[in-house]
N, C-alpha and C positions, 0 to 999 in steps of 0.2 A: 504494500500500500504506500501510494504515495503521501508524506509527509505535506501540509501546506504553507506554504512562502513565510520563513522567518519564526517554523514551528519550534528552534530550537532556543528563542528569547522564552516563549510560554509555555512549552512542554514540561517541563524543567518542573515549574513551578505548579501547574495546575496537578500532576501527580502527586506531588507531595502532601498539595490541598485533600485531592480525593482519598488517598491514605489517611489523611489525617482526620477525616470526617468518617471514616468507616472503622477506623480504632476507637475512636471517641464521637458514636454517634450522639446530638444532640436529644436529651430526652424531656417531656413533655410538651404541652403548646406551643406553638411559634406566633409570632406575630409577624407581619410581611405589612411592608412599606414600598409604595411604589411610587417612581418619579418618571418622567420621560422628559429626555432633555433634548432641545430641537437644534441641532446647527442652523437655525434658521437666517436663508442668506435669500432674502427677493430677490436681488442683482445677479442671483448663479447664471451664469453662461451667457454674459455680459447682456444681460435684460434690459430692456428701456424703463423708462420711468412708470410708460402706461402698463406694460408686463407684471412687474414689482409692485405696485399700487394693487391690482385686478387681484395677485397672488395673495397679500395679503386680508383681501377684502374678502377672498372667499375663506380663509380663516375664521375672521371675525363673524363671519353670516353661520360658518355650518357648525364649526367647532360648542358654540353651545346649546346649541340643541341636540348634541351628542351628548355631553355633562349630564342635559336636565334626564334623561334614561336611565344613569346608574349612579348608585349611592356605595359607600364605603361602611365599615363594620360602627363607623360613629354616627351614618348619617347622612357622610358629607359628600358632594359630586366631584368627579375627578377632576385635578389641575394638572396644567401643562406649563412648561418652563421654555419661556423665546431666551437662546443664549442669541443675543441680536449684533452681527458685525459693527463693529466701530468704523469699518471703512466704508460701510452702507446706510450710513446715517441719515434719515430721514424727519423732520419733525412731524409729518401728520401719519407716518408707517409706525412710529412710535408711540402714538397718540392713540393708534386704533386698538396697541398690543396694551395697550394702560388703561383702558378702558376694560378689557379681560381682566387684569387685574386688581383693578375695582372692584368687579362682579364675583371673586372669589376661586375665579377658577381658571387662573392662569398669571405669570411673572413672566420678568425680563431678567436676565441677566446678560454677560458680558460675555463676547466672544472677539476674537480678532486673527486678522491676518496680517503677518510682517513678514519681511525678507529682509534681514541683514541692515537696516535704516541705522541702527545704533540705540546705545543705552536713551540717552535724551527722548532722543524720538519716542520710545515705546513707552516711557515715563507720560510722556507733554500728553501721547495720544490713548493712553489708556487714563490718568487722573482726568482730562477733559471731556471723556465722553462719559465717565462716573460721576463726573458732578454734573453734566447735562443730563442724565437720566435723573438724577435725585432733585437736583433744585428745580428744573424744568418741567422735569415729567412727572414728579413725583414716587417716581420708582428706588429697588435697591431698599436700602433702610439701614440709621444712623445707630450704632454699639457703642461703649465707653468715648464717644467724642470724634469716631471714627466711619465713612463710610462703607461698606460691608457690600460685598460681592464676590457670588459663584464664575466659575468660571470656565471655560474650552476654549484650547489654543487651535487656530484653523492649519489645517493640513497635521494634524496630530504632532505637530514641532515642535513640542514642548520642552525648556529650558534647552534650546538646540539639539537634541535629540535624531537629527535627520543625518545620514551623510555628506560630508562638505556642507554642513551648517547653513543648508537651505531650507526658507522660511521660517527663520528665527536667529540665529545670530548671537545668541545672550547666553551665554553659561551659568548664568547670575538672574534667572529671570526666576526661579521658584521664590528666591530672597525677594526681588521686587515685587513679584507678585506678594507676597504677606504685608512687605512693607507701603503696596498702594490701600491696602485692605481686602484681600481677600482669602476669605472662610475656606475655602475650598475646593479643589480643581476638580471636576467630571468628564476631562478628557479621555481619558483611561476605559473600556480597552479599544485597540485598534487592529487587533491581529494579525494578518498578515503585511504590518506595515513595519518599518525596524527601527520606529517609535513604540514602538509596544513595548512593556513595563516587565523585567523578569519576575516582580510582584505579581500574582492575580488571585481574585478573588479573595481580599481582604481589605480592610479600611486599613488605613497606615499613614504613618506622618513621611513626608519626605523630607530627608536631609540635606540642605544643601551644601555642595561644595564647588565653591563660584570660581573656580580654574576648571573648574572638568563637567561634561556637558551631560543632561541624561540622569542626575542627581534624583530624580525618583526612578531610576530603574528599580532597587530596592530603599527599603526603604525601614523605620520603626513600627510593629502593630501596636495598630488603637487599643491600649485599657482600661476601663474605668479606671479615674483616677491618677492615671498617669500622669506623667510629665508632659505636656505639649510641647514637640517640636515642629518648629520650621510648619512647613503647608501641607494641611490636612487634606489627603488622597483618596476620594471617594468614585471605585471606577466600579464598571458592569459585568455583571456576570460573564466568565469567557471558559470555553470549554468547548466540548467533541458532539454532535448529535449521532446519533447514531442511528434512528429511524425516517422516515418518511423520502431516503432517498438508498440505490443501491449501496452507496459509499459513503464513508462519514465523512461528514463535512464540521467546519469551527462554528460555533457557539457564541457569539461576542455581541448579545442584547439590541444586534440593529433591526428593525421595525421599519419595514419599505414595500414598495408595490411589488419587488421581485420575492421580496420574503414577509412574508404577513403573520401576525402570531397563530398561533395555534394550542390547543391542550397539551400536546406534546411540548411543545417550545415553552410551555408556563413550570411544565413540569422539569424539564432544564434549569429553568433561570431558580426556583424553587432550591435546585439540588447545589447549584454550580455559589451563587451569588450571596457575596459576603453576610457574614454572621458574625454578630456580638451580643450574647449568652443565649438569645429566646427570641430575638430580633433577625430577622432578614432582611435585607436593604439591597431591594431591587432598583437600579437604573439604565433604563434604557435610554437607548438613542435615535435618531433619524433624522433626516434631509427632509425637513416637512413645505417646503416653497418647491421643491421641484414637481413639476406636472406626472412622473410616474410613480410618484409618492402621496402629492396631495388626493390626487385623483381617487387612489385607492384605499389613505389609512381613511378619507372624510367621507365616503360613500359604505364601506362596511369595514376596513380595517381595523379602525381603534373600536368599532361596537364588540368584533369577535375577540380583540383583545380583552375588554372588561369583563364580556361575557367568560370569558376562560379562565378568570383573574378567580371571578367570582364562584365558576366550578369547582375547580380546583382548593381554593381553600374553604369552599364549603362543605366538600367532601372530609376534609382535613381537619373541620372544625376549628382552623384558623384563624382569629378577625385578620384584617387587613384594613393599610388605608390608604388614599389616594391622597399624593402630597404633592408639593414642588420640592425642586429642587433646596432650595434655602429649607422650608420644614425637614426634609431631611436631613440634614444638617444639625434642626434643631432638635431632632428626636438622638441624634448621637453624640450633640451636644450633652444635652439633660444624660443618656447613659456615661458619659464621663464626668458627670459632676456628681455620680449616684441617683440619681434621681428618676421617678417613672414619666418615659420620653411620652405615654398617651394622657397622662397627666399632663404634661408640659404644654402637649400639644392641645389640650383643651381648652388650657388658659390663654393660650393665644391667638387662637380661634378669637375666643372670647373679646379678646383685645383687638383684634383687627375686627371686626362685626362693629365693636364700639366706633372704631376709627371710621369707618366704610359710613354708620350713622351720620359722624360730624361732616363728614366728609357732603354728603346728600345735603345737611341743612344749609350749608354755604355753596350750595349751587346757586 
């Protein structure tokens, strides 16, 4: 059997995972968290303005009346995470994504593409388009005096991690990235790309070391209570399928009109996708602006997705919830501070419902 392109960065690692999950199976309930993070780029495939406008709009038309169909084990309908290009900056493409996020069932966070510009540059253009989502658009959200953001590096080039240091440049860029504010990167995984992480299937801090490029290759596991180091690394389930085709094929949580989920593929990400004690933290991925993607997750893709979400752990007896990407975060936040992440996430529910209030009276 043929091996697939660059099996020898994750192989490594996902065996050791599966061993290590079948010596010390996890016992009682689990609880499952899911996120879907969008590369979402209007502009792909150098799109005109009326293209990227149209793309978005049918987001905002179809996207929630998909939400209003399925509820999560609190309640709640599911949310979606725009990681939105800095280089595709739009003010009313961001307006329409903030207006989702208003309504409870959907964010924005931060994605970019660079090639080699320099440290300044990637400074000047990622702090500028953080604070134009936050003061402007009202997006993002302000921590200890600091603005806060998730994040995905475009073309998986994270901290220079590519060959001859293309699209990206920075040896030094997991440190910048903490030090602009941000929580968390969801790049991770990429599979057969040779950005792909010898880490899988674990939440883990990356260490950086700003002479050598790839600094979350490996990296520290998340424990409660631990030490935090450097930038917290929250990647996707990545792993082997072994059914629905003669040959096995990689596992790595992407969600498109060529691969659409399925029961089998819920029961992968189930098996494969990180775990801290009774928690699952699922996150998936997708190209959701491109036409053989939108086409297919907003016409029946993401309904078979929740629908599967929701067999599967009702079979299990599992609650689950549907989050963004930042709630994630906060649910692994609260288990590193001890504390119960569905608890946490209640109260801030709580608190953003509040905010969403004041928010309606001063329309």
């Amino acid at each position: 059997m043929k091996l697939p392109r660059h099996a020898e960065l994750w192989l490594p690692g996902y065996l050791r995972d599966r061993f290590a999950r079948w010596t010390s199976p996890a016992t009682g309930p689990m609880r499952v968290w899911l996120a879907i993070a969008d590369h979402y780029e209007p502009f792909v495939g150098r799109a005109d303005e009326k293209t990227a406008t149209e793309r978005v709009a049918l987001w905002s038309r179809e996207w929630p009346s998909i939400t209003e169909r399925y509820h999560d084990s609190a309640g709640r309908h599911p949310s979606y995470t725009f990681f939105y290009p800095q280089e595709e900056y739009r003010p009313h493409l961001i307006d329409a994504l903030a207006q989702m996020t208003r309504s409870g069932i959907g964010d924005v966070e931060i994605h970019i593409h660079h090639d080699g510009e320099g440290e300044r540059d990637f400074v000047d253009r990622m702090s500028g388009f953080r604070d134009t989502l936050f003061h402007k658009h009202g997006l993002l959200r302000e921590h200890e005096g600091k603005i806060r953001f998730g994040f995905i590096h475009g073309n998986w080039a994270l901290d220079n991690s590519l060959p001859g240091g293309r699209w990206c440049g920075l040896n030094n860029e997991i440190t910048l990235l903490e030090e602009l504010g941000c929580y968390a990167d969801f790049t991770m995984p990429c599979g057969n790309s040779p950005a792909q992480a010898r880490t899988v299937n674990e939440i883990y801090w990356a260490v950086d070391d700003p002479a050598k490029p790839k600094s979350y290759d490996r990296g520290r596991r998340f424990q409660a209570g631990d030490l935090a180091k450097d930038l917290l690394m929250i990647p996707g389930p990545l792993g082997i399928r072994w059914a629905e085709r003669f040959l096995p094929r990689i596992e790595k949580g992407e969600i498109a009109g060529y691969d659409l989920p399925s029961r089998y593929r819920v029961r992968r990400w189930l098996a494969c996708a990180p775990r801290v004690g009774q928690d699952i933290f699922i996150k998936l991925f997708t190209h959701g602006t491109q036409e053989r993607n939108s086409s297919a997750l907003l016409s029946r893709g993401l309904d078979a997705l929740f629908e599967a979400v929701q067999a599967e752990c009702g079979l299990r007896r599992w609650p689950f919830f549907y989050v963004s990407c930042w709630e994630m975060y906060q649910a692994i936040d609260a288990i590193w501070r001890r504390e119960d992440p569905v608890a946490a996430r209640t109260g801030q529910l709580e608190l953003t419902r509040s905010q969403a209030s004041l928010d309606r009276s001063h329309e």
